[in-house]
DSSP file (Angstrom, degrees, kcal/mol; ACC not computed):
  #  RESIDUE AA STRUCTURE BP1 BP2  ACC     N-H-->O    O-->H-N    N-H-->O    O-->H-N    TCO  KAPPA ALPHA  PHI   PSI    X-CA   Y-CA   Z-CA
    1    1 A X              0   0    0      0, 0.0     2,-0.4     0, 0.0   117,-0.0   0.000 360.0 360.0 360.0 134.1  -13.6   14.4  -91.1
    2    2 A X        -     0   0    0      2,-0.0     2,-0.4     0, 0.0     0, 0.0  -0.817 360.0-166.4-107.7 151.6  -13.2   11.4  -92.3
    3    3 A X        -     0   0    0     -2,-0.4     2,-0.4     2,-0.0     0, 0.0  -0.974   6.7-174.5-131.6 152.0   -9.8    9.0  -93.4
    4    4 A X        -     0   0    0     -2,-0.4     2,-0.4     2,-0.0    -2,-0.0  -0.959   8.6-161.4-133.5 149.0   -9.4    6.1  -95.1
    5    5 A X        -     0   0    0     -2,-0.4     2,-0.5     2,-0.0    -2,-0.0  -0.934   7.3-168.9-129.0 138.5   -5.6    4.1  -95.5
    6    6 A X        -     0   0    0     -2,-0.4     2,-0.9     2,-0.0    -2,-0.0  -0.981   2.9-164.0-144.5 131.3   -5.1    1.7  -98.1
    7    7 A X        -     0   0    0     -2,-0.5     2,-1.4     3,-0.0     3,-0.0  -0.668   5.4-163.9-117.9  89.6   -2.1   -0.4  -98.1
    8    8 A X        -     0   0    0     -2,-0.9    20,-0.0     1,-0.1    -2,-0.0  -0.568  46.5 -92.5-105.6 107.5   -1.2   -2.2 -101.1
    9    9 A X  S    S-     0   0    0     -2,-1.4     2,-0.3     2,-0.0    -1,-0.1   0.358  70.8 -28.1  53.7-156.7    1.2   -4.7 -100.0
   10   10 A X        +     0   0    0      1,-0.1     3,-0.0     2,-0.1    -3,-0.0  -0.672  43.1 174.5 -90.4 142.1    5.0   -4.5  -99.7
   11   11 A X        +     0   0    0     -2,-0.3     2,-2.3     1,-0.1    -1,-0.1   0.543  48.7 116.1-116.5  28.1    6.7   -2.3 -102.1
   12   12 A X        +     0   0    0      2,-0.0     2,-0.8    57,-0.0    -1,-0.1  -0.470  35.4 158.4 117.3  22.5    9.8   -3.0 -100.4
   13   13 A X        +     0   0    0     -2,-2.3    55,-2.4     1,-0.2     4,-0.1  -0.727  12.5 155.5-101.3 103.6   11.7   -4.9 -103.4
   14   14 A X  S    S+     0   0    0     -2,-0.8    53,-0.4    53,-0.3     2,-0.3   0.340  77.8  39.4 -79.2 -20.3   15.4   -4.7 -102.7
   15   15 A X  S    S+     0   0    0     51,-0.2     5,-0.2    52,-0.1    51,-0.2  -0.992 121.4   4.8-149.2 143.6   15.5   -7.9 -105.0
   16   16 A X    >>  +     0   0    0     49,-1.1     3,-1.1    -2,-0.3     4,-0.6   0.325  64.8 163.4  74.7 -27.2   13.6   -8.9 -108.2
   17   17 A X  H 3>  +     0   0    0     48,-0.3     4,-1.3     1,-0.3     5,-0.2   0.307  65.2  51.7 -35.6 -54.8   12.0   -5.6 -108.5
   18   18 A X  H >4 S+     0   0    0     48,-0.3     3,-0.9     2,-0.2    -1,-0.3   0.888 116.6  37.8 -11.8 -77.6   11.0   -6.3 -112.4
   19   19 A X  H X4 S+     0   0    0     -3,-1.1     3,-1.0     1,-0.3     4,-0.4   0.896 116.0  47.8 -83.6 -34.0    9.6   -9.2 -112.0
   20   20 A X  H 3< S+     0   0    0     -4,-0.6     4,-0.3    -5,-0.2    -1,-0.3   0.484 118.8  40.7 -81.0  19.6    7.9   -8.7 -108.9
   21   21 A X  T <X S+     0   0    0     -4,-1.3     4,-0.7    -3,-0.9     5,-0.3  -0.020  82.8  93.4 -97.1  -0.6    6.3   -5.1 -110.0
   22   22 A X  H <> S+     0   0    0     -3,-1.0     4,-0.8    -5,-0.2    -2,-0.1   0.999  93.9  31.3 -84.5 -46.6    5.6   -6.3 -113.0
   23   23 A X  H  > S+     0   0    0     -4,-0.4     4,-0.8     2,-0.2    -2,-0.1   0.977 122.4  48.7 -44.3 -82.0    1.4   -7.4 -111.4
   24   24 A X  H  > S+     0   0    0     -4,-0.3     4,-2.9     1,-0.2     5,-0.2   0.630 103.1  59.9 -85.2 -26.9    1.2   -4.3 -108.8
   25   25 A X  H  X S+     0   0    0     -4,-0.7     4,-1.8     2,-0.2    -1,-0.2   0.924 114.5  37.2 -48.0 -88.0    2.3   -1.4 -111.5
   26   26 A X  H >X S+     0   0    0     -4,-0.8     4,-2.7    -5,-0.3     3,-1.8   0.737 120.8  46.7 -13.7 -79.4   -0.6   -2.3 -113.6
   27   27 A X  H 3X S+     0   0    0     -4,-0.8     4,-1.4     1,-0.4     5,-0.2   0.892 116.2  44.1 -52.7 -62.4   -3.2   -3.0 -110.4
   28   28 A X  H 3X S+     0   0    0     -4,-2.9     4,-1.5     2,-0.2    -1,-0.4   0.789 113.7  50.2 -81.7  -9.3   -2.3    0.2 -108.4
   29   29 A X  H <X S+     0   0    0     -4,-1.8     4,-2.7    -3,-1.8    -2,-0.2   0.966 118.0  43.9 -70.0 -63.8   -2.4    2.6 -111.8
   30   30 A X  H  X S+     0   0    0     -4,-2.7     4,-1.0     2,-0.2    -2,-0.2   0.464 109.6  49.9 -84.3  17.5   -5.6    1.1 -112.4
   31   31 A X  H  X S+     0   0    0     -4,-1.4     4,-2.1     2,-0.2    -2,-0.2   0.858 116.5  43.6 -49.5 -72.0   -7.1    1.2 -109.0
   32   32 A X  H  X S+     0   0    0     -4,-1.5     4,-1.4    -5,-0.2     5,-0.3   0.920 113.3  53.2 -66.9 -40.1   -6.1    5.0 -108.7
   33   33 A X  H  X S+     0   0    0     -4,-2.7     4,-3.0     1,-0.2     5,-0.2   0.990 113.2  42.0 -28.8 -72.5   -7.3    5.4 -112.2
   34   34 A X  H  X S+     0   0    0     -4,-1.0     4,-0.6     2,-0.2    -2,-0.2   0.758 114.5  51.3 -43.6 -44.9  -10.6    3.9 -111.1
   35   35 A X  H >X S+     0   0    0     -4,-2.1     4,-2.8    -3,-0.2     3,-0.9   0.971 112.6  45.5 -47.8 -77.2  -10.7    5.8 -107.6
   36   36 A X  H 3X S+     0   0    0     -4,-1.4     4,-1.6     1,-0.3    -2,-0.2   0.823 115.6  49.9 -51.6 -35.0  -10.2    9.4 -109.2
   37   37 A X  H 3X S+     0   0    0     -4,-3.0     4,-1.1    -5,-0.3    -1,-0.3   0.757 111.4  40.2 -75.5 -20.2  -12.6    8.6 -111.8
   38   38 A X  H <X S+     0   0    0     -3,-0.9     4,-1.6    -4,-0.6     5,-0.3   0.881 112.3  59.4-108.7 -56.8  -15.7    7.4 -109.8
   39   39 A X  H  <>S+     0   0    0     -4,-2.8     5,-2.4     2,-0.2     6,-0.7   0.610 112.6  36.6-103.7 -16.6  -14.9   10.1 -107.4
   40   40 A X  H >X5S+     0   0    0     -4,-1.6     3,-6.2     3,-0.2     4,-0.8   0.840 113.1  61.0 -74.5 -91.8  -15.4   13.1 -110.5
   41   41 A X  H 3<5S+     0   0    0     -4,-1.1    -2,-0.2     1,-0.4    -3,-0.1   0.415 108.3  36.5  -3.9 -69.1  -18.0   11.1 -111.8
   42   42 A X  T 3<5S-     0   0    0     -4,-1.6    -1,-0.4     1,-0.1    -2,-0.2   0.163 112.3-118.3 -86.2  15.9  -20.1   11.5 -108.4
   43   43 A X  T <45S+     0   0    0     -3,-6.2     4,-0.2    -5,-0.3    -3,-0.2   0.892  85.1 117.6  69.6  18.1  -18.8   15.1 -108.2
   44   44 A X     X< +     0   0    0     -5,-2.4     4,-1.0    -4,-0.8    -4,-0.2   0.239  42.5 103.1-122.9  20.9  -16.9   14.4 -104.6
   45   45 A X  T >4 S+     0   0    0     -6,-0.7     3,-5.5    -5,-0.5    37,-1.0   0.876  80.6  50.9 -48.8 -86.2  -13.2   15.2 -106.3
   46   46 A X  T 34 S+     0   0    0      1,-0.3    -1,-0.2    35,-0.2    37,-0.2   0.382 110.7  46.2 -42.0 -38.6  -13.2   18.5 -104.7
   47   47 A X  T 34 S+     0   0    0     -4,-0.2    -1,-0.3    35,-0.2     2,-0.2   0.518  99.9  76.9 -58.0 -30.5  -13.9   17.2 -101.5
   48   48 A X    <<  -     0   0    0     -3,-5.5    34,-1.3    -4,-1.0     2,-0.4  -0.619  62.4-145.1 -97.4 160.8  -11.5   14.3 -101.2
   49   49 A X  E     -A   81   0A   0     -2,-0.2     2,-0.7    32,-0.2    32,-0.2  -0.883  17.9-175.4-113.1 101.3   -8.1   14.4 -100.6
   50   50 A X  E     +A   80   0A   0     30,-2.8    30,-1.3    -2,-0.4     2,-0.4  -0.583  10.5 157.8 -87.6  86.6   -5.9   12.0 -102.2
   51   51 A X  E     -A   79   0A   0     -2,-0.7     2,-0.4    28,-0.2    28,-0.2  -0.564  14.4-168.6-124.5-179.8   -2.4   11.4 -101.7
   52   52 A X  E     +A   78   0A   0     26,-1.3    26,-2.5    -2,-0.4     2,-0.2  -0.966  22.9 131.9-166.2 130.4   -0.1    8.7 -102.3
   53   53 A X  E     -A   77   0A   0     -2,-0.4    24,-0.1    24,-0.2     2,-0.1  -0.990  37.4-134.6-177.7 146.4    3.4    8.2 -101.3
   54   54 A X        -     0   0    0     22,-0.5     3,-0.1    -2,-0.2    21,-0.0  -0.164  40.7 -97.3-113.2-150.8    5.8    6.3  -99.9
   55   55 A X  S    S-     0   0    0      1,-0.4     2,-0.3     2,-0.1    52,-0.1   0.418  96.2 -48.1 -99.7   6.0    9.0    7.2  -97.0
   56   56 A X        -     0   0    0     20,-0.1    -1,-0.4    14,-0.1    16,-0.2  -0.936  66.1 -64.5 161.1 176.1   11.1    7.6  -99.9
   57   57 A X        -     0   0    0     14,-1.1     2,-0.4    -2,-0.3    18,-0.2   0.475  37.2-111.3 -69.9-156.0   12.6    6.9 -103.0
   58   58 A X        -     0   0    0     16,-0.6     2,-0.3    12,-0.1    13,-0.2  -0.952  36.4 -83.4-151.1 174.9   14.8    4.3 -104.6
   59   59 A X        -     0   0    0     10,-1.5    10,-0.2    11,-0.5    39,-0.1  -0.428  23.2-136.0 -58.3  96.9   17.9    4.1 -105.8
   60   60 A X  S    S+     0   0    0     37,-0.5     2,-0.6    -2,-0.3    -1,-0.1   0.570  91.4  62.9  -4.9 -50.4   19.0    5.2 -109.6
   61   61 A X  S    S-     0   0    0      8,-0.1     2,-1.0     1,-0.0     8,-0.3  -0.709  87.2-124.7-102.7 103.8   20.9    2.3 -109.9
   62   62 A X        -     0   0    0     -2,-0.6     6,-0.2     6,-0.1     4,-0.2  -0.584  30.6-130.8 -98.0 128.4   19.8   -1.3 -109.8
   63   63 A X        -     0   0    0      4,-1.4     3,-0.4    -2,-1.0     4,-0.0   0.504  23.2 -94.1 -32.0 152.8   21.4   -3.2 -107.4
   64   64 A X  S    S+     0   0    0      1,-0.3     2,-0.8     2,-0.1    -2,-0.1   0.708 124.7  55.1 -33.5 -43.0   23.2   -7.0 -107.6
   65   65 A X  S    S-     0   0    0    -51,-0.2   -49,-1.1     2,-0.1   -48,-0.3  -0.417 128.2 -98.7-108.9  68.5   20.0   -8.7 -106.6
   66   66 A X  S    S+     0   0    0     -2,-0.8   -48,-0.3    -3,-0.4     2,-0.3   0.739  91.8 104.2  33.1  11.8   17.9   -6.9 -109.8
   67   67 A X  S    S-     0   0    0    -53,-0.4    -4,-1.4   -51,-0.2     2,-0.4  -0.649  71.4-118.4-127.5-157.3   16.4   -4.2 -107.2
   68   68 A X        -     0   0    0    -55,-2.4     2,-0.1    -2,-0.3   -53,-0.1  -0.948  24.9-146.6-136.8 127.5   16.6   -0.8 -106.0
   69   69 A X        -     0   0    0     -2,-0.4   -10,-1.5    -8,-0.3    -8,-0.1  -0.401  43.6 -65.1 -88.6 150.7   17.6    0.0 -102.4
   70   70 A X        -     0   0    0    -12,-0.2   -11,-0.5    -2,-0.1     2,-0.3   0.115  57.4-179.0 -27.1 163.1   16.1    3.2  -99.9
   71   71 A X        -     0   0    0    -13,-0.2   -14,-1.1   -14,-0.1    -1,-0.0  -0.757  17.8-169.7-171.0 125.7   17.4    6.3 -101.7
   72   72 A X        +     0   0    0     -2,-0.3     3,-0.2   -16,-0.2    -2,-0.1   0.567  65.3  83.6-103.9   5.4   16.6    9.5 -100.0
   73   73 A X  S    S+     0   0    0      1,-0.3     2,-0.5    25,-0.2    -1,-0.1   0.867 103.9   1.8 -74.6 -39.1   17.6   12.1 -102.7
   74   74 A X        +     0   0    0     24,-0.2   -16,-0.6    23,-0.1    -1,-0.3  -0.824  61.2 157.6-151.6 104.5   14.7   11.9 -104.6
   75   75 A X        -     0   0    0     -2,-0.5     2,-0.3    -3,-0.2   -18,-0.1  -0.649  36.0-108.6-125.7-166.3   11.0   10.2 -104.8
   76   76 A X        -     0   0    0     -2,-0.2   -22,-0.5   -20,-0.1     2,-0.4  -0.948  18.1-156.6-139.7 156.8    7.7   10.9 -106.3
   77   77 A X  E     -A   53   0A   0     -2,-0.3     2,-0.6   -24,-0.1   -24,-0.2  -0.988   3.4-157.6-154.1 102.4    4.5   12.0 -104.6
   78   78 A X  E     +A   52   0A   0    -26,-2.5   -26,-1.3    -2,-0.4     2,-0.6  -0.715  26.2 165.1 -89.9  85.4    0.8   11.3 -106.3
   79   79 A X  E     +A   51   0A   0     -2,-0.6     2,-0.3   -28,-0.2   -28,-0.2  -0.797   5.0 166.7-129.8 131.7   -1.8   14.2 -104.6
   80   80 A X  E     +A   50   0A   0    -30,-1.3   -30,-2.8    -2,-0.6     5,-0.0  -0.743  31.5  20.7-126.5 152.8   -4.6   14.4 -106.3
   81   81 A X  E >   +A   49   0A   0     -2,-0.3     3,-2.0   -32,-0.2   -35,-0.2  -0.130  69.6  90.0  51.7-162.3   -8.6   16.4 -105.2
   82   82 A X  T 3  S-     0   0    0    -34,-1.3   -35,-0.2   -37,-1.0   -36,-0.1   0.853 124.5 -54.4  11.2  62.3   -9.4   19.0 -102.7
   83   83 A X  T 3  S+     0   0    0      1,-0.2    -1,-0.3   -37,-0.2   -34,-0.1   0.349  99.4 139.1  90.1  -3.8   -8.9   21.2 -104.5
   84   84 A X    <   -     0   0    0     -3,-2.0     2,-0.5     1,-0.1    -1,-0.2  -0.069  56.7 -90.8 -64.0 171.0   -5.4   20.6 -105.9
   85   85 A X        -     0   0    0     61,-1.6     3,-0.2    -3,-0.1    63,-0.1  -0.818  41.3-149.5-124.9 132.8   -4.3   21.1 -109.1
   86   86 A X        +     0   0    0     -2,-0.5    -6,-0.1     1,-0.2    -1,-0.0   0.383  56.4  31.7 -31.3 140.4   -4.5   18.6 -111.2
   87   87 A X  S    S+     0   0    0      1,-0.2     2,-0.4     0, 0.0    -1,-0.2   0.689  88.2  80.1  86.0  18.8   -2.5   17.3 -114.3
   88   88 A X        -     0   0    0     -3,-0.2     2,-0.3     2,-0.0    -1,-0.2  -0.880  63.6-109.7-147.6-173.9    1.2   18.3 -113.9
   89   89 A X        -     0   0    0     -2,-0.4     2,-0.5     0, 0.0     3,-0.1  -0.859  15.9-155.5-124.5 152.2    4.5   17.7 -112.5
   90   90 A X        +     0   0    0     -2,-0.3    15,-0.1     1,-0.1    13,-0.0  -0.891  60.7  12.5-122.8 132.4    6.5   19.4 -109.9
   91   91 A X        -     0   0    0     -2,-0.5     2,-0.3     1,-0.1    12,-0.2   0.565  61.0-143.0  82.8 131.8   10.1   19.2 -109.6
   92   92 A X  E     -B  102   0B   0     10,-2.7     9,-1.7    -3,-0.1    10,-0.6  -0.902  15.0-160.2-125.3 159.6   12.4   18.0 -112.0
   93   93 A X  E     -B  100   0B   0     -2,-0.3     7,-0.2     7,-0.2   -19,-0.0  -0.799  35.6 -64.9-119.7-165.5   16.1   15.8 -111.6
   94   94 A X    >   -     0   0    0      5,-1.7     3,-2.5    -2,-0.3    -1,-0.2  -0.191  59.0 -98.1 -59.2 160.3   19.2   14.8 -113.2
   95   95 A X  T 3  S+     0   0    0      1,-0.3    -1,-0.1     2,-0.1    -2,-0.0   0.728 126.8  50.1 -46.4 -26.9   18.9   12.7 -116.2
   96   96 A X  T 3  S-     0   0    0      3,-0.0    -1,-0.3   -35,-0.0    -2,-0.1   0.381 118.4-108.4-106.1  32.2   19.7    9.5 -113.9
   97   97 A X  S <  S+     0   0    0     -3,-2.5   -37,-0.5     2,-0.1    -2,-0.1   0.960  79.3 130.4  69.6  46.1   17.0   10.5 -111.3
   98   98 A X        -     0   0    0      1,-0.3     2,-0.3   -39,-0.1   -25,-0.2   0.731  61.9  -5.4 -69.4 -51.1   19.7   11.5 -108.9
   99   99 A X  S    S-     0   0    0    -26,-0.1    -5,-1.7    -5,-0.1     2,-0.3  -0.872  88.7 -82.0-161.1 155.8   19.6   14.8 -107.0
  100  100 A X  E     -B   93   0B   0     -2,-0.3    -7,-0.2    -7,-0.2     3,-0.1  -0.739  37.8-179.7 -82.7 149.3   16.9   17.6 -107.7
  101  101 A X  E    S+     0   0B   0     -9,-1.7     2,-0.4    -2,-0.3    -1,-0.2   0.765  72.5  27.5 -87.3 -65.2   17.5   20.2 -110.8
  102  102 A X  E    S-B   92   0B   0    -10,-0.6   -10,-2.7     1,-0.1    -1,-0.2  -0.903 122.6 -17.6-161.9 120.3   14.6   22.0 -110.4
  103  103 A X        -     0   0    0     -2,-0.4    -1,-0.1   -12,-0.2   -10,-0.0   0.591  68.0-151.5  85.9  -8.8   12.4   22.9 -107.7
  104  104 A X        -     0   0    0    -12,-0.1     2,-0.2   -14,-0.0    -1,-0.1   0.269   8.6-156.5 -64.6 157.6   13.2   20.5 -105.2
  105  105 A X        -     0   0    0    -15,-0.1     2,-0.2     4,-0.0    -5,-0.0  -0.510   3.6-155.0-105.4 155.3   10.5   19.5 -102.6
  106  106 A X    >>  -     0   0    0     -2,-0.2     3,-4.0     0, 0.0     4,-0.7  -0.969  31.1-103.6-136.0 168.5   10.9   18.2  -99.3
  107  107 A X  H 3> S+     0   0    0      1,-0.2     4,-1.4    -2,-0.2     5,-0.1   0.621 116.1  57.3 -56.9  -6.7    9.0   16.2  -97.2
  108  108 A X  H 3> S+     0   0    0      2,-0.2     4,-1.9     3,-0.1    -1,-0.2   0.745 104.9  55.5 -91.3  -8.9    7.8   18.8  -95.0
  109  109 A X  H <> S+     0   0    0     -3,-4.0     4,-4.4    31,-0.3     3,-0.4   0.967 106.3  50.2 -56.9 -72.2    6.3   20.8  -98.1
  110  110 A X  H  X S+     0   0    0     -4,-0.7     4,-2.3     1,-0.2    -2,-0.2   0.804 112.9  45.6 -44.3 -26.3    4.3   17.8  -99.0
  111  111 A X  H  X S+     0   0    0     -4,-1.4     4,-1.5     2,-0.2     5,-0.5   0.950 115.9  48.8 -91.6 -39.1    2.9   17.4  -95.3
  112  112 A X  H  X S+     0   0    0     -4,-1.9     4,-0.9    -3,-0.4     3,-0.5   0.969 116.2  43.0 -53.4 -54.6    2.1   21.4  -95.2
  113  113 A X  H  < S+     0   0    0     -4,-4.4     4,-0.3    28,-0.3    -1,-0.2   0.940 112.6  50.2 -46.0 -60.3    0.5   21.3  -98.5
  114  114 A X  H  X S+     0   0    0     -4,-2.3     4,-1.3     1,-0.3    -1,-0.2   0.501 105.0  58.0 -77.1  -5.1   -1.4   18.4  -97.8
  115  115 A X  H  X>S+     0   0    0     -4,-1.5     4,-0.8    -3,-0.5     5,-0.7   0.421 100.5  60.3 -95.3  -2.4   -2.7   19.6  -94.6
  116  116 A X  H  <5S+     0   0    0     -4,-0.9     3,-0.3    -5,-0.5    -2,-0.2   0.969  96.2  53.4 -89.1 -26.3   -4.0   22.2  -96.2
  117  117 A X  H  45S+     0   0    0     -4,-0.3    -2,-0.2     1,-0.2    -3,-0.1   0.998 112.5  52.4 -46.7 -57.5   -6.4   20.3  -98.6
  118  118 A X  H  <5S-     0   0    0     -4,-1.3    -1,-0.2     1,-0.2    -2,-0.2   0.336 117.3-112.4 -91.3   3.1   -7.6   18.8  -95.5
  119  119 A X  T  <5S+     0   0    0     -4,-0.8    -1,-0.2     1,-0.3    -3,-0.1   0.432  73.5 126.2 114.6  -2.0   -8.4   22.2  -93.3
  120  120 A X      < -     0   0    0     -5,-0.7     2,-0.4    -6,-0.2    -1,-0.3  -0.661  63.8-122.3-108.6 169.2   -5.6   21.7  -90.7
  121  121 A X        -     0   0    0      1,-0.1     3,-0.2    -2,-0.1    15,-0.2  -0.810   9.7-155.1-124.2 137.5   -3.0   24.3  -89.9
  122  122 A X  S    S+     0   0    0     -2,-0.4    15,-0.9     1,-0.2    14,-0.5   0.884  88.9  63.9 -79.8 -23.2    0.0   22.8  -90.5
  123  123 A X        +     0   0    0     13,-0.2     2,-0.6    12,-0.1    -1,-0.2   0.724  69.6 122.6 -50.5 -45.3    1.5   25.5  -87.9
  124  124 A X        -     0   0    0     -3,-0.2    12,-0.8    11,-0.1     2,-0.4  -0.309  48.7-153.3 -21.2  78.8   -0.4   24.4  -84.8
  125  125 A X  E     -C  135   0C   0     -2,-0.6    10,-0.3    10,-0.2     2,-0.2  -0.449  17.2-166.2 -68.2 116.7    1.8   23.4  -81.6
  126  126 A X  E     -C  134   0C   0      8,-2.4     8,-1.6    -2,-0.4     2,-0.2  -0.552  11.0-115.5 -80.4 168.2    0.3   21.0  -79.3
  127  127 A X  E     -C  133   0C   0      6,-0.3     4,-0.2    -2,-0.2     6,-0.2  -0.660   2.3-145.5-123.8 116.9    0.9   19.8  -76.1
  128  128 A X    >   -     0   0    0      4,-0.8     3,-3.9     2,-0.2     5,-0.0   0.515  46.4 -99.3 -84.5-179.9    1.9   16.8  -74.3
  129  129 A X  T 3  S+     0   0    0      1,-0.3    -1,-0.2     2,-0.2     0, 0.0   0.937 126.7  61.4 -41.7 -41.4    0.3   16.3  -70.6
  130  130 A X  T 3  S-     0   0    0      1,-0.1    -1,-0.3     2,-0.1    -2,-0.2   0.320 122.5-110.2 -81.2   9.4    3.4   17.5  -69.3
  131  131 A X  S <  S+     0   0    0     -3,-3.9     2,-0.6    -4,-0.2    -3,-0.2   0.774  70.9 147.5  81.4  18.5    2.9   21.0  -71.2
  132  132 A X        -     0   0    0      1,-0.0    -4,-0.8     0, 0.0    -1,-0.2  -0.741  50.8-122.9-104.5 110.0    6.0   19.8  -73.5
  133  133 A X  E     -C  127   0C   0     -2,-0.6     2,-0.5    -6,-0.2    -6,-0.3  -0.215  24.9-166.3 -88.0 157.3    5.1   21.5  -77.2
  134  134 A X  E     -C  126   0C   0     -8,-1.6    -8,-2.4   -10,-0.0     2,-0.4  -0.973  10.7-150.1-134.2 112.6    4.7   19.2  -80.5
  135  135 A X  E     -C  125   0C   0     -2,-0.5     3,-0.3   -10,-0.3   -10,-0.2  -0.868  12.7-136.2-109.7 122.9    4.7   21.0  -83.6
  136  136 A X  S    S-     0   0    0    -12,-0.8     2,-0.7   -14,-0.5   -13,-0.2   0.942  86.8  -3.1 -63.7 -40.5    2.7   19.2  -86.2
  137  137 A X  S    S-     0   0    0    -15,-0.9     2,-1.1    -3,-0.1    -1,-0.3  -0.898  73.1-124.0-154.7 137.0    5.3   19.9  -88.5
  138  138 A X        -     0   0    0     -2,-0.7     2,-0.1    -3,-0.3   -30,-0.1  -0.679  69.6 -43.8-116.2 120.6    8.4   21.6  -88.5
  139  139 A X  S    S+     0   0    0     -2,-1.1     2,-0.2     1,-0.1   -27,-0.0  -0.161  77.4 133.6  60.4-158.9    8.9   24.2  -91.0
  140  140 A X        -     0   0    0     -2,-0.1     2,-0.4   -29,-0.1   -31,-0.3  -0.566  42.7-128.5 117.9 171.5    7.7   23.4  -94.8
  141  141 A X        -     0   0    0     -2,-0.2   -28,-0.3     1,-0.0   -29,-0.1  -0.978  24.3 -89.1-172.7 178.9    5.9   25.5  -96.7
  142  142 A X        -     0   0    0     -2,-0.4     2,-0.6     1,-0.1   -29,-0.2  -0.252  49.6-115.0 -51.4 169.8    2.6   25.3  -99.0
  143  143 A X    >   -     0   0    0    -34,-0.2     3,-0.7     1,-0.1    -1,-0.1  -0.976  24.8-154.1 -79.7 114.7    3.6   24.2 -102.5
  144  144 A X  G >  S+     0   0    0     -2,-0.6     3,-2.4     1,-0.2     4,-0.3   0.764  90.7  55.7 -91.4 -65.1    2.7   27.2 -104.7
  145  145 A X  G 3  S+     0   0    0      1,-0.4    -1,-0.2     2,-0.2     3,-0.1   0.570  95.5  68.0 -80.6 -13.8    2.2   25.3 -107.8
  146  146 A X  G <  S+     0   0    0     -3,-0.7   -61,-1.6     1,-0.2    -1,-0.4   0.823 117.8  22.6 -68.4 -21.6   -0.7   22.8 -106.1
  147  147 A X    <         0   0    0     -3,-2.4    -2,-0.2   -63,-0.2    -1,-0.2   0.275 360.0 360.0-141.9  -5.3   -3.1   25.7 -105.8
  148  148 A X              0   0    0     -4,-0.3    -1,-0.1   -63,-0.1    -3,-0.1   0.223 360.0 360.0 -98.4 360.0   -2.0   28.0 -108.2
């Protein structure tokens, strides 16, 4: 199995956010545009697993210095091939992007699911030398609506 990481820059704007998003919105939309398409195109969608994601959201509210600060209520989560499916939205919030309405996800769904495109059983305990056990992830469950 193979992985690839792509890291595009910081997104990390606490200040400015407008104006410094205003470049990298564009550039990463059509990047992942470009990715998913070239990867149907040559027929190795179904194979790949794409996700994109950050450690969390930001904030509703923008901020004194024109950004938006950590927020943990609520982010958004891009996974796309192997086998997902494609073309919808999960999960809804409040009207100011607050709190989940509807559905809400958390992160140990998104790592269950996503170890499931990719073959591995999210369930699996390990153990350190010292026999001490390491749960790849604890709890979660699949998200229904990826697969469905």
């Amino acid at each position: 199995m193979r992985f690839v990481t792509i890291n595009y820059g910081s997104w990390d704007a606490h200040g400015q956010i407008f104006r410094n998003h205003k470049q990298k919105l564009p550039e990463l939309d059509s990047g992942v545009t470009g990715l998913l398409e070239d990867l149907g195109k040559r027929g190795l969608l179904a194979t790949t697993a794409v996700l994109i994601t950050g450690e969390f959201g930001r904030t509703p509210k923008v901020n004194g210095l024109a950004g938006r600060d950590h927020w943990s209520r609520a982010m958004s989560v891009v996974m796309a091939g192997g086998g997902v499916k494609g073309g919808q939205v999960i999960g809804k919030t409040n009207d100011r992007a607050e709190e989940p309405t509807e559905n809400p996800i958390k992160p140990e769904d998104v790592a269950v699911s996503f170890y499931r495109v990719l073959g591995i059983d999210p369930t699996k305990e390990y153990h350190t030398a010292t026999g001490r056990p390491i749960e790849i992830v604890r709890g979660g469950k699949v998200i229904k609506e990826l697969f469905a």
